[in-house]
PyMOL Python script that loads the backbone (N, CA, C, O; Angstrom):
from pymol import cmd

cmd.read_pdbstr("""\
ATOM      1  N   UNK A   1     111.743 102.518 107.595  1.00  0.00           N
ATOM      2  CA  UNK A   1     111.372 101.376 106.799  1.00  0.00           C
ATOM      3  C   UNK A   1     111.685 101.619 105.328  1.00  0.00           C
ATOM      4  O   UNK A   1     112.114 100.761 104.556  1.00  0.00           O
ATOM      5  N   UNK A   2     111.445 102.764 105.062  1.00  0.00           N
ATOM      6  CA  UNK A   2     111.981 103.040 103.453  1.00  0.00           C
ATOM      7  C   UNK A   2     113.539 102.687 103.116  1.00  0.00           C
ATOM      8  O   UNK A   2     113.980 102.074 102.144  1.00  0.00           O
ATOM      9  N   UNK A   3     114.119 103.167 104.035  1.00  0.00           N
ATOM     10  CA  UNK A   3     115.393 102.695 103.892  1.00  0.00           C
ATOM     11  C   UNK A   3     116.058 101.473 103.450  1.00  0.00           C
ATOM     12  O   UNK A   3     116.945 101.303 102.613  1.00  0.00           O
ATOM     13  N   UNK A   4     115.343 100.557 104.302  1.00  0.00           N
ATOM     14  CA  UNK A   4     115.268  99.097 104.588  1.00  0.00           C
ATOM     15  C   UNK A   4     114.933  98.723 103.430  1.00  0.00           C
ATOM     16  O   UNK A   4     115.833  98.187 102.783  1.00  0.00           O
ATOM     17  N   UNK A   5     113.539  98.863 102.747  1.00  0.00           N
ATOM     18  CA  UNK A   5     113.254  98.655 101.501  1.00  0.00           C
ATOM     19  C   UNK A   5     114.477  98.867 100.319  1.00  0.00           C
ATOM     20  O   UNK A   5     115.084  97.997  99.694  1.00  0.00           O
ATOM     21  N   UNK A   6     114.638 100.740 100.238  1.00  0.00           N
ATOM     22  CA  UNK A   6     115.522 100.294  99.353  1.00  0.00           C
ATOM     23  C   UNK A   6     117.141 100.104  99.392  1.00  0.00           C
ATOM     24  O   UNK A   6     117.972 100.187  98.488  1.00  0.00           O
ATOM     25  N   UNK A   7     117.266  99.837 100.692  1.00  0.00           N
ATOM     26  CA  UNK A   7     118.904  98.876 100.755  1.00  0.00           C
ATOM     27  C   UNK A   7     118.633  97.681 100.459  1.00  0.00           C
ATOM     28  O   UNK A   7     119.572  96.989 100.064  1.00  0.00           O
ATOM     29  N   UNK A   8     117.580  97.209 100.535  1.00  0.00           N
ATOM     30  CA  UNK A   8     117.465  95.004  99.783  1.00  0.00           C
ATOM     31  C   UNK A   8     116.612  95.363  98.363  1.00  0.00           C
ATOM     32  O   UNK A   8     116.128  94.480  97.655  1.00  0.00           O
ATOM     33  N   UNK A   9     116.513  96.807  98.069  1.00  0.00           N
ATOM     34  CA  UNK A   9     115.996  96.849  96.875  1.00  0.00           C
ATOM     35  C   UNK A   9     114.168  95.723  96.658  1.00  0.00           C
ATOM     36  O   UNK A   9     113.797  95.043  95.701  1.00  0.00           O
ATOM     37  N   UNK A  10     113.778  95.881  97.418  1.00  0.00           N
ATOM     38  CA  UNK A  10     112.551  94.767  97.558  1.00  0.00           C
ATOM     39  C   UNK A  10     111.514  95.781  98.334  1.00  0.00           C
ATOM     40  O   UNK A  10     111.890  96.844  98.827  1.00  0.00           O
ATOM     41  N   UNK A  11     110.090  95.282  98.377  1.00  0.00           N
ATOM     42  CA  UNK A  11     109.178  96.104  98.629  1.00  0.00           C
ATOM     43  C   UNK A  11     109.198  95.443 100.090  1.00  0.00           C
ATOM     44  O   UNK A  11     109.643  94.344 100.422  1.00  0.00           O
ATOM     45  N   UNK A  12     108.792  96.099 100.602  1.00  0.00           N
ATOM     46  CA  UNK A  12     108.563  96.128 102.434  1.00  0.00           C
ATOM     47  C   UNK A  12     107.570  96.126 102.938  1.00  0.00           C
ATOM     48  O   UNK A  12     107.084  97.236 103.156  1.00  0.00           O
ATOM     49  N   UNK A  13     106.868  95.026 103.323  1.00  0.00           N
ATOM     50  CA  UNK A  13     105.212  95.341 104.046  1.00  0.00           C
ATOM     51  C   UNK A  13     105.105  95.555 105.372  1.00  0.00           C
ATOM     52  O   UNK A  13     105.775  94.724 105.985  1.00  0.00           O
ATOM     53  N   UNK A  14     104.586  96.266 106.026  1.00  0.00           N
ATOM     54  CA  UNK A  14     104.300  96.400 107.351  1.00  0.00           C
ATOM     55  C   UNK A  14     103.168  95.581 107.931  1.00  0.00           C
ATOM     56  O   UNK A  14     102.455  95.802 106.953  1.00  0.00           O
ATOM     57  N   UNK A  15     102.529  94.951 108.564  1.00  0.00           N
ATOM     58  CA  UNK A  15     101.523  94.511 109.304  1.00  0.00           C
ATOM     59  C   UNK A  15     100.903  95.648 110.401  1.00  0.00           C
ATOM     60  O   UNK A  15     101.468  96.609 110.925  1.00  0.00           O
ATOM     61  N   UNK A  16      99.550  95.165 110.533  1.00  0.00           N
ATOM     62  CA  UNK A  16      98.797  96.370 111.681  1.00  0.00           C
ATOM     63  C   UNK A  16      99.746  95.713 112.719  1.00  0.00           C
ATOM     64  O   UNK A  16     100.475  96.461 113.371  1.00  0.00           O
ATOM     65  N   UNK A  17      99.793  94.417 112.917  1.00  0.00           N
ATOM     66  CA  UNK A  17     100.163  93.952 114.653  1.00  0.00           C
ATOM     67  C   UNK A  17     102.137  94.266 114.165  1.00  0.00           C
ATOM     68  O   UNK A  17     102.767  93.845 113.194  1.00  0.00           O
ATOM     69  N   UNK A  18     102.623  95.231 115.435  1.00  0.00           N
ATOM     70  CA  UNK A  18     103.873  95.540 115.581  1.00  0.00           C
ATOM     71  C   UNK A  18     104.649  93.985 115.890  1.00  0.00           C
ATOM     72  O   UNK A  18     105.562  93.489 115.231  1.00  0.00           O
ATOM     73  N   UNK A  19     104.066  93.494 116.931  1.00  0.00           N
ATOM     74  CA  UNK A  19     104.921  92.416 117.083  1.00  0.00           C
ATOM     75  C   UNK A  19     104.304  90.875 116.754  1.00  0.00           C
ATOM     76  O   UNK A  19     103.399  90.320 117.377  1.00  0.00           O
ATOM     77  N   UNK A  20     105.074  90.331 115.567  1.00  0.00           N
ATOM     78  CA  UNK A  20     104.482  89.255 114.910  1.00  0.00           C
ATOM     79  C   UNK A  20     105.927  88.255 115.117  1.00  0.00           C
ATOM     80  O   UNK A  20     105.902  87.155 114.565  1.00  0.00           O
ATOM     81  N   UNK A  21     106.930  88.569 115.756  1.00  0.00           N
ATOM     82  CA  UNK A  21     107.777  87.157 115.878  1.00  0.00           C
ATOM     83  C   UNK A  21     107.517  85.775 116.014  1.00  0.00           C
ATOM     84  O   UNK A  21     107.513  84.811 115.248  1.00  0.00           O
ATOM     85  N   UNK A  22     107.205  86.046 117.754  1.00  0.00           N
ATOM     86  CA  UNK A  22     106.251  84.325 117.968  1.00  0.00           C
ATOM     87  C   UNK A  22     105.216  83.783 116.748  1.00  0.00           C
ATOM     88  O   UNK A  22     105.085  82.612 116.392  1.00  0.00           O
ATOM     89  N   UNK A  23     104.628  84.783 116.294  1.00  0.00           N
ATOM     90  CA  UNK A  23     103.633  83.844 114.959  1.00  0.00           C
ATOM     91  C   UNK A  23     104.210  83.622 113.940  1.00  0.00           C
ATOM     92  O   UNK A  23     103.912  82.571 113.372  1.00  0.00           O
ATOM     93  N   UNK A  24     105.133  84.410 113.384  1.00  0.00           N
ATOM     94  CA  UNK A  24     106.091  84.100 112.237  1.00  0.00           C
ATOM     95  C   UNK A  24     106.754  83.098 111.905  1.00  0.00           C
ATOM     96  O   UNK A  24     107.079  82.510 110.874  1.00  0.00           O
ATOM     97  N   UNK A  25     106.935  82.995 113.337  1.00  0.00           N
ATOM     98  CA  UNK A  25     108.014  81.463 113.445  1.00  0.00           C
ATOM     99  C   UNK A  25     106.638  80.489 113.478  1.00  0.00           C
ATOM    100  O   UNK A  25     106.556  79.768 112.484  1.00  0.00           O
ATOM    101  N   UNK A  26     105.920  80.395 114.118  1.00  0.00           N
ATOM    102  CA  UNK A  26     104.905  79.589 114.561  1.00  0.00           C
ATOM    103  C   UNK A  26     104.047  79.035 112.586  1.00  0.00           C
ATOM    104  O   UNK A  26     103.643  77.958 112.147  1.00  0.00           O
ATOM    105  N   UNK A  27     104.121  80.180 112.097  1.00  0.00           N
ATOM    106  CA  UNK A  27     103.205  80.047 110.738  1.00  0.00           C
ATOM    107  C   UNK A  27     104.660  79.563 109.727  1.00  0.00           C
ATOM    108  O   UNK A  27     104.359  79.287 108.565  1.00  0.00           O
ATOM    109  N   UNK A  28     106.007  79.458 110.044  1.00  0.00           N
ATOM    110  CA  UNK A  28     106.872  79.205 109.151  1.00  0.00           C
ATOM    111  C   UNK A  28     107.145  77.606 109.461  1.00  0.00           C
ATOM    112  O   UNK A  28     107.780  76.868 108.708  1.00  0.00           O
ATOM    113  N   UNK A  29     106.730  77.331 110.329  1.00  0.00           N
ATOM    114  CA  UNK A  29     107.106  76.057 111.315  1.00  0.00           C
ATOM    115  C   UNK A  29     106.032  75.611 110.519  1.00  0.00           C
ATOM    116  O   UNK A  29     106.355  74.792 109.658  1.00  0.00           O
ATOM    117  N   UNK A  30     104.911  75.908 110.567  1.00  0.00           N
ATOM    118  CA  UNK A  30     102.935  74.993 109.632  1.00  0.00           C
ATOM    119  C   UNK A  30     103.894  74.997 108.358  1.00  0.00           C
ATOM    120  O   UNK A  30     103.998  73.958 107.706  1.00  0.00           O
ATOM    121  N   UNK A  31     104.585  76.124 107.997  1.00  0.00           N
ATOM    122  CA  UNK A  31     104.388  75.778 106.590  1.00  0.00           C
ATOM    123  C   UNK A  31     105.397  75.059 106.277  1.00  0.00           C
ATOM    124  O   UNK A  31     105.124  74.347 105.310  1.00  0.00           O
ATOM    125  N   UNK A  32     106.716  74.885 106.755  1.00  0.00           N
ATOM    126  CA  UNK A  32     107.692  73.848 106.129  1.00  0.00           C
ATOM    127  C   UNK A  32     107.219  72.375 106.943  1.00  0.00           C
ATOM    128  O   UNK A  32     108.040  71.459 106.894  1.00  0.00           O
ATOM    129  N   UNK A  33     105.991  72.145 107.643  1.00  0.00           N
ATOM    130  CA  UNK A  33     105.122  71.510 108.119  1.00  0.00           C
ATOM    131  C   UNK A  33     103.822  70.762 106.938  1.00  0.00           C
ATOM    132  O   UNK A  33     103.111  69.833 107.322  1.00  0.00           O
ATOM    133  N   UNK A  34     103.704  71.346 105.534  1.00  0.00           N
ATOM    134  CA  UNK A  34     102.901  71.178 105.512  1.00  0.00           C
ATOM    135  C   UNK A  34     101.401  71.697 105.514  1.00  0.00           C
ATOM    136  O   UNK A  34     100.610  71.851 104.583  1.00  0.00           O
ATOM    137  N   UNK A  35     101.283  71.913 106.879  1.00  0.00           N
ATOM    138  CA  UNK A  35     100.284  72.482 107.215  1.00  0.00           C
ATOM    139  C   UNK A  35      99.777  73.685 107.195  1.00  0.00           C
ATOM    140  O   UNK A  35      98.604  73.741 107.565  1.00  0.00           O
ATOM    141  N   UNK A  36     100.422  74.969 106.791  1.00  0.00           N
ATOM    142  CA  UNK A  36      99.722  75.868 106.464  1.00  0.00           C
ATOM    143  C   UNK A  36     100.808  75.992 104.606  1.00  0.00           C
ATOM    144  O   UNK A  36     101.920  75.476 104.492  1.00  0.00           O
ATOM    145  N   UNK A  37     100.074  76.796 103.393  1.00  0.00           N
ATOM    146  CA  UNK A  37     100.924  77.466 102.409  1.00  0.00           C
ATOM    147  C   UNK A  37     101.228  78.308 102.918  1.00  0.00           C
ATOM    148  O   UNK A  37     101.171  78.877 104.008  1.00  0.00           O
ATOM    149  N   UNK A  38     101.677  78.380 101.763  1.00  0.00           N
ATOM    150  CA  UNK A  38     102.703  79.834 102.082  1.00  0.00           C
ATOM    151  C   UNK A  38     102.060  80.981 101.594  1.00  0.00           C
ATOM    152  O   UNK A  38     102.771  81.984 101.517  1.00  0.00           O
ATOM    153  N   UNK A  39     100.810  81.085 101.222  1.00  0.00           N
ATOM    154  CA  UNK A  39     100.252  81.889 100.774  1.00  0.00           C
ATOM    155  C   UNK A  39      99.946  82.989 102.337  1.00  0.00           C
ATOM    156  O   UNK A  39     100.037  84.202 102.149  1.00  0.00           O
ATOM    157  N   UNK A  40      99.719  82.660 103.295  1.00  0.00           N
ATOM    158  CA  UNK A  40      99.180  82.718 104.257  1.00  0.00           C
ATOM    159  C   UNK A  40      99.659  83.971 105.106  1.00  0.00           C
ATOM    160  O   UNK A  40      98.999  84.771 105.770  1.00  0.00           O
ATOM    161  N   UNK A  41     101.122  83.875 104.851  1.00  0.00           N
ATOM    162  CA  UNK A  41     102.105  84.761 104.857  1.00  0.00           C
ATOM    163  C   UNK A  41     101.509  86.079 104.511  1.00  0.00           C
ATOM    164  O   UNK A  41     101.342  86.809 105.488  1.00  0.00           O
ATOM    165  N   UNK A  42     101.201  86.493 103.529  1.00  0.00           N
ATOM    166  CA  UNK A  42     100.070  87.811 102.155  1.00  0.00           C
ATOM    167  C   UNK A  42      99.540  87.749 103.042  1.00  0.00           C
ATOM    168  O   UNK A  42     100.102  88.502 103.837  1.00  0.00           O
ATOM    169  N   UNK A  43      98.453  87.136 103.635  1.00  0.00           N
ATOM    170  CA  UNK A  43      97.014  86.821 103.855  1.00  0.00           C
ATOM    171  C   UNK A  43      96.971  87.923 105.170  1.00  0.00           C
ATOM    172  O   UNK A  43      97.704  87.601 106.105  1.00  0.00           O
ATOM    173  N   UNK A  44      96.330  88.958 105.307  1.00  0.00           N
ATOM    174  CA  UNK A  44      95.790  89.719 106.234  1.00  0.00           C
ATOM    175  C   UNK A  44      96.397  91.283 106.226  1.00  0.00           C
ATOM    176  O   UNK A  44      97.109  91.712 105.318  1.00  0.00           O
ATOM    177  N   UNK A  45      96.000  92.035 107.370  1.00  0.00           N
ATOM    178  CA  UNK A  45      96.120  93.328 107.317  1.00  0.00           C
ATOM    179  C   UNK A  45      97.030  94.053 107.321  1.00  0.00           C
ATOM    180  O   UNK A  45      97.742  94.101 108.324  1.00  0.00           O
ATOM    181  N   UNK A  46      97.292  94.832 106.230  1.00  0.00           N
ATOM    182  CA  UNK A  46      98.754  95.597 105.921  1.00  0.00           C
ATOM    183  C   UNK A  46      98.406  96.683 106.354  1.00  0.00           C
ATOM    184  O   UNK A  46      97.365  97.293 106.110  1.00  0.00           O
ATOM    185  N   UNK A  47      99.666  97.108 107.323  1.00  0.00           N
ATOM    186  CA  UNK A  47      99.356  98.544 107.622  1.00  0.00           C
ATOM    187  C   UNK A  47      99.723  99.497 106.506  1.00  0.00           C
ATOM    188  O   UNK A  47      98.950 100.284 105.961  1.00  0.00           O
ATOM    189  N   UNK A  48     101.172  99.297 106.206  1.00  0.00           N
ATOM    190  CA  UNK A  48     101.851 100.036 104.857  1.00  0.00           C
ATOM    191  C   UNK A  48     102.698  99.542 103.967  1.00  0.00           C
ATOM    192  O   UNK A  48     103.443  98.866 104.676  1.00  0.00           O
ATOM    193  N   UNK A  49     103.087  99.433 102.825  1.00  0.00           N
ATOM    194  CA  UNK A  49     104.098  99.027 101.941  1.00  0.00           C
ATOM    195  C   UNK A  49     105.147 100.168 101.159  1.00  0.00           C
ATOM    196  O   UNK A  49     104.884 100.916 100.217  1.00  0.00           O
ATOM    197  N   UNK A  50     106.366 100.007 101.886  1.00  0.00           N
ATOM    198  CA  UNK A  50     107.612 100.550 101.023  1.00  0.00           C
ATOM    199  C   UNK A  50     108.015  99.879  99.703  1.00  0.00           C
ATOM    200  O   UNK A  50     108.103  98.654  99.626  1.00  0.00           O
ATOM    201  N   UNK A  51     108.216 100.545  98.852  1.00  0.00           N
ATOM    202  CA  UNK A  51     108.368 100.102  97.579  1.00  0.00           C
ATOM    203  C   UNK A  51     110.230 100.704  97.480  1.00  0.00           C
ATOM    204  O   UNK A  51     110.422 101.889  97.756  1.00  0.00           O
ATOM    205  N   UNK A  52     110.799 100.297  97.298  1.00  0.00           N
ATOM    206  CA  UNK A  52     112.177 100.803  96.851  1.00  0.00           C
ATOM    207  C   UNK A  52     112.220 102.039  95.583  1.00  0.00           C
ATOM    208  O   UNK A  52     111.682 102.082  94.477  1.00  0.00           O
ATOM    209  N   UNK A  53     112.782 102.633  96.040  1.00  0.00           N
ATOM    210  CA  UNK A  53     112.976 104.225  95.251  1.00  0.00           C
ATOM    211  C   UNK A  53     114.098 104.676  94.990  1.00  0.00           C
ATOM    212  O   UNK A  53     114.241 105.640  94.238  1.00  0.00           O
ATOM    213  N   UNK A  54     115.483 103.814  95.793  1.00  0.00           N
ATOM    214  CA  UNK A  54     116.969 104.645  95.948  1.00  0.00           C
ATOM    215  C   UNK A  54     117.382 104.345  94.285  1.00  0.00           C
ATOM    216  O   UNK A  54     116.876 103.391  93.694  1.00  0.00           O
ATOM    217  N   UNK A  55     118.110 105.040  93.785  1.00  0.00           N
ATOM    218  CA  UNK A  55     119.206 104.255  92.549  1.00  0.00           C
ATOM    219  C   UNK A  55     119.784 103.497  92.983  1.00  0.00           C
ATOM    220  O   UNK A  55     119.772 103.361  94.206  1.00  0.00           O
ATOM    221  N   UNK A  56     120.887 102.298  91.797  1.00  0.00           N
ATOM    222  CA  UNK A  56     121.345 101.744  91.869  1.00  0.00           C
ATOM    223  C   UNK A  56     122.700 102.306  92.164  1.00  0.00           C
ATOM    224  O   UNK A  56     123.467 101.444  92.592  1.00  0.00           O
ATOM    225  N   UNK A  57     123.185 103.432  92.065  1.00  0.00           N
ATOM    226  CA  UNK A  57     124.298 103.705  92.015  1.00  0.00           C
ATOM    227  C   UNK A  57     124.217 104.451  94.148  1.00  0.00           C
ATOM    228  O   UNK A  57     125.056 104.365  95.044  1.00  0.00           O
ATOM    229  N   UNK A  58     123.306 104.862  94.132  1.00  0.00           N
ATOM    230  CA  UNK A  58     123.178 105.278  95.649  1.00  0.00           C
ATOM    231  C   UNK A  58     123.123 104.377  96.127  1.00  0.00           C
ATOM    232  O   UNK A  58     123.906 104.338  97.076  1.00  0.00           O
ATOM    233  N   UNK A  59     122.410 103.263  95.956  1.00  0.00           N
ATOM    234  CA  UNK A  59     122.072 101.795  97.112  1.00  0.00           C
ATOM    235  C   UNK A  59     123.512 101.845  97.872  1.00  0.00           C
ATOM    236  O   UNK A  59     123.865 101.932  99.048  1.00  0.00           O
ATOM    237  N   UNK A  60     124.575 101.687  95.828  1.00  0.00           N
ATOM    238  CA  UNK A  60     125.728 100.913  96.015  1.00  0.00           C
ATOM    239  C   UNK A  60     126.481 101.720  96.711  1.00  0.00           C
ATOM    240  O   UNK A  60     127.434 101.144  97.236  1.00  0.00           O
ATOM    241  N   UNK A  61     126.382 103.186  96.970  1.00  0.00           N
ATOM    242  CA  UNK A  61     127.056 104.048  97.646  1.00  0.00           C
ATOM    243  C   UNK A  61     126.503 103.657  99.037  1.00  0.00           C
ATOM    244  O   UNK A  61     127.194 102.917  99.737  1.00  0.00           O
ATOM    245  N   UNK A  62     125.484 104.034  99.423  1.00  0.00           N
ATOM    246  CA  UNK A  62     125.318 103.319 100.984  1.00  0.00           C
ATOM    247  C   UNK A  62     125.461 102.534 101.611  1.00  0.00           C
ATOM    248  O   UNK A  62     125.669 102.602 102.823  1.00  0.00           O
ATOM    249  N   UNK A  63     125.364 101.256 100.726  1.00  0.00           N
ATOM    250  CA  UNK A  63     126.287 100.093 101.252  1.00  0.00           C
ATOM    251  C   UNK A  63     127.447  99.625 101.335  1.00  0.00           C
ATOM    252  O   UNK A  63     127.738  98.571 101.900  1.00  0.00           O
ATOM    253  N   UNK A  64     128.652 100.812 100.448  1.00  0.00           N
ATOM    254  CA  UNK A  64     129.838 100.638 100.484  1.00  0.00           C
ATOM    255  C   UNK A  64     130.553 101.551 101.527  1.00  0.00           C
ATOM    256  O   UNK A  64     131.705 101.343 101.910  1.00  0.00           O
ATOM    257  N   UNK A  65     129.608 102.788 102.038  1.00  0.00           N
ATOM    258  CA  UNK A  65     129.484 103.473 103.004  1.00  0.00           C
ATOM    259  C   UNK A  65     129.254 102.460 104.807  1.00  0.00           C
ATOM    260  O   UNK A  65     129.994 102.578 105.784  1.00  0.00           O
ATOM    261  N   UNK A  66     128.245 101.727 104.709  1.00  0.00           N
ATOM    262  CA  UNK A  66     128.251 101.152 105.604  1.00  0.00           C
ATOM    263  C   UNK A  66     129.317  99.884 105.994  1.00  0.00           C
ATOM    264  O   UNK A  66     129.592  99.359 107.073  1.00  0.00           O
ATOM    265  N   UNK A  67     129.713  99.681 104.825  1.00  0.00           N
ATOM    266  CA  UNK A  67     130.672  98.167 104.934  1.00  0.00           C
ATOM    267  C   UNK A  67     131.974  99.011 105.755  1.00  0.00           C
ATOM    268  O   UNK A  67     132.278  98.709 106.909  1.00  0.00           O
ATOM    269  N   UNK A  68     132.688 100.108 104.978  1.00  0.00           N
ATOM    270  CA  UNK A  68     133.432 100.415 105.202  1.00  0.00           C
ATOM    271  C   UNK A  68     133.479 100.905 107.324  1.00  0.00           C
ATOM    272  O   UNK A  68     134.486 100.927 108.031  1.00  0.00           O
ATOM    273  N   UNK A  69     132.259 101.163 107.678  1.00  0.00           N
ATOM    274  CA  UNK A  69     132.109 101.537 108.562  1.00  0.00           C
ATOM    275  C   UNK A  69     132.154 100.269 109.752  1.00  0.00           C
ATOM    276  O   UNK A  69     132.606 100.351 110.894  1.00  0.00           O
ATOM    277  N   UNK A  70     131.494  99.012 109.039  1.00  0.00           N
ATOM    278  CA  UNK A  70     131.697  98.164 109.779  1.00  0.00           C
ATOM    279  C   UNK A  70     133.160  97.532 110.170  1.00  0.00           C
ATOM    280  O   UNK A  70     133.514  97.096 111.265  1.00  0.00           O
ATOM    281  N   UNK A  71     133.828  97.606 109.072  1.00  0.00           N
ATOM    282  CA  UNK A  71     135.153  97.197 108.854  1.00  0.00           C
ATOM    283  C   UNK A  71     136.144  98.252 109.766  1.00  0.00           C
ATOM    284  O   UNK A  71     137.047  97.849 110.500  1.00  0.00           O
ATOM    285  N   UNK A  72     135.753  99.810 109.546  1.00  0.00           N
ATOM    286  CA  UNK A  72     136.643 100.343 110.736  1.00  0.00           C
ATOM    287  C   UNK A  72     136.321 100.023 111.874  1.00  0.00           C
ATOM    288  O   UNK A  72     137.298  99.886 112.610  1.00  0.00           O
ATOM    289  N   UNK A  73     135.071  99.789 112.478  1.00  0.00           N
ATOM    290  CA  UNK A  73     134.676  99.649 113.728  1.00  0.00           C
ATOM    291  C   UNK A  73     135.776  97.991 114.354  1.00  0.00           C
ATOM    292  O   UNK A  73     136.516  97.746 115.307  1.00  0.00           O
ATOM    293  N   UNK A  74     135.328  97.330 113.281  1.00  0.00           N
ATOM    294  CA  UNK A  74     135.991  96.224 113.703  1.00  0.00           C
ATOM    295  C   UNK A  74     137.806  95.987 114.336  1.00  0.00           C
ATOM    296  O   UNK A  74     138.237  95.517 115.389  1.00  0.00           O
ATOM    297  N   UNK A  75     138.505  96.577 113.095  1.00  0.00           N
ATOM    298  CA  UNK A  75     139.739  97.476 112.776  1.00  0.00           C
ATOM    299  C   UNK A  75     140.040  97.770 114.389  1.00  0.00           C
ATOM    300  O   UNK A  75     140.896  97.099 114.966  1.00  0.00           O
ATOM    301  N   UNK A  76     139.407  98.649 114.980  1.00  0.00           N
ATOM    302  CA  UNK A  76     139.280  99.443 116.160  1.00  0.00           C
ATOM    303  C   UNK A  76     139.134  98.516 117.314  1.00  0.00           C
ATOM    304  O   UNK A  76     139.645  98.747 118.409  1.00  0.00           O
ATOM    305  N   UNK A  77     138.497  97.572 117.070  1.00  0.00           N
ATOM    306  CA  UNK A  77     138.057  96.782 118.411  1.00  0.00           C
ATOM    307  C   UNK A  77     139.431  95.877 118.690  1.00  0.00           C
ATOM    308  O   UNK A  77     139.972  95.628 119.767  1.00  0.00           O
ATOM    309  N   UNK A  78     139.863  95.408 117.128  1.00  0.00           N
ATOM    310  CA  UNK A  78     140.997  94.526 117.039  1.00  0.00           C
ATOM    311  C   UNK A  78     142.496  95.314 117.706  1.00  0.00           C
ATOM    312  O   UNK A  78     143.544  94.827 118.131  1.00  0.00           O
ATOM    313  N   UNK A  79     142.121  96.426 117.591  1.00  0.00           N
ATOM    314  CA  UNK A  79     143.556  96.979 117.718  1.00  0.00           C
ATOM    315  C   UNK A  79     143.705  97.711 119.128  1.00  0.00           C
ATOM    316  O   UNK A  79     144.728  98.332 119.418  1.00  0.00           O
ATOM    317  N   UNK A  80     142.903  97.624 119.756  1.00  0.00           N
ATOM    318  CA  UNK A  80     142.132  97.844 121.133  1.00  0.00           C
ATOM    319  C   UNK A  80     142.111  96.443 122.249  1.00  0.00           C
ATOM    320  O   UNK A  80     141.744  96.368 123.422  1.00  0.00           O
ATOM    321  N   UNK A  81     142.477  95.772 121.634  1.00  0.00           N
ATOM    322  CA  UNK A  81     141.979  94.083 122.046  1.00  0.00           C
ATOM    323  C   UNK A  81     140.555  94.183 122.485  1.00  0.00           C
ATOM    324  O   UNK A  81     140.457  93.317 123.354  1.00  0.00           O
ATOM    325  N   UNK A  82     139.493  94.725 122.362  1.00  0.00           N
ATOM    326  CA  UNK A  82     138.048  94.736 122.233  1.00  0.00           C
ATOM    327  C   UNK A  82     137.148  93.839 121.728  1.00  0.00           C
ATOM    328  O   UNK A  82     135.971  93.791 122.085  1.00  0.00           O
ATOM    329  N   UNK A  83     137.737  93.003 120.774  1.00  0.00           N
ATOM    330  CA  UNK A  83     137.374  92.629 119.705  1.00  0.00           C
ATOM    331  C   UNK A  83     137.513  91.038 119.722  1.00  0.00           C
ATOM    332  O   UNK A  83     138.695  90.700 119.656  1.00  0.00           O
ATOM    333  N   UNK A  84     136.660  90.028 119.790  1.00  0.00           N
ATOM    334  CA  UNK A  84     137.310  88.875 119.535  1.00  0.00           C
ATOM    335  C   UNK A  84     136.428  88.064 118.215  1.00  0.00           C
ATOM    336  O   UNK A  84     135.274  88.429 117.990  1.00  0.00           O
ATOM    337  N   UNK A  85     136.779  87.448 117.751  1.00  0.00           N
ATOM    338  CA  UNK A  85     136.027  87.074 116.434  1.00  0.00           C
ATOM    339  C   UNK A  85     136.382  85.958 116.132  1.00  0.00           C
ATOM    340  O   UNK A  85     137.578  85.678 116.052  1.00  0.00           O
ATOM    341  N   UNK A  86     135.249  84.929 115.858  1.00  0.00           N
ATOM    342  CA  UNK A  86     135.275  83.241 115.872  1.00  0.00           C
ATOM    343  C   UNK A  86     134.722  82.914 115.005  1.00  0.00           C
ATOM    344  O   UNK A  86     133.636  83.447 115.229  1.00  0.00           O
ATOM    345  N   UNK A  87     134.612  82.389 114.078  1.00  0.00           N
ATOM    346  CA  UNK A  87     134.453  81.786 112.700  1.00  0.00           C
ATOM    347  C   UNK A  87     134.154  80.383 112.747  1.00  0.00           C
ATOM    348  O   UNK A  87     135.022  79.691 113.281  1.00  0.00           O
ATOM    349  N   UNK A  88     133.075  79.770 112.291  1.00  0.00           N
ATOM    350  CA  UNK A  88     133.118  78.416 112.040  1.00  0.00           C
ATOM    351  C   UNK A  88     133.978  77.632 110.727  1.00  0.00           C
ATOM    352  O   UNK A  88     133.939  76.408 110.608  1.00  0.00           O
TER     353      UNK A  88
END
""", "prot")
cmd.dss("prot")
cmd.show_as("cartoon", "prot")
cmd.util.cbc("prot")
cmd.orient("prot")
């Protein structure tokens, strides 16, 4: 999770409950509904919070590290015929 944090450079909260999908959607649905704020979101038990720690110059190294990685992988699939890729 630290990671995560500081590759979007943003703090990271964890919740006690591991799996919060179905409610996420369910409490994002109230709120562009209306019906719940958005405050609500904050509202309850944090298990932990990552705060971002990497530099700016490392972020940019890890993510130019990973791009590049995605891009060979791709590279590879294409040249393999593995690979098919559709674009809107």
């Amino acid at each position: 999770m630290q990671l995560q944090a500081d590759l979007i450079n943003l703090p990271l909260v964890v919740p006690h409950d591991a799996e919060l999908s179905g409610m996420g959607v369910a409490l994002l649905a109230g709120i562009s509904a209306g019906v719940y704020d958005p405050e609500i979101l904050t509202h309850g038990a944090t298990k932990c919070r990552y705060e971002p720690q990497m530099t700016l110059e490392r972020r940019e190294a890890k993510l130019a590290g990973w791009l590049h990685a995605v891009q060979t992988a791709i590279a590879h699939g294409l040249t393999f015929g593995l690979l098919v890729l559709t674009f809107p």
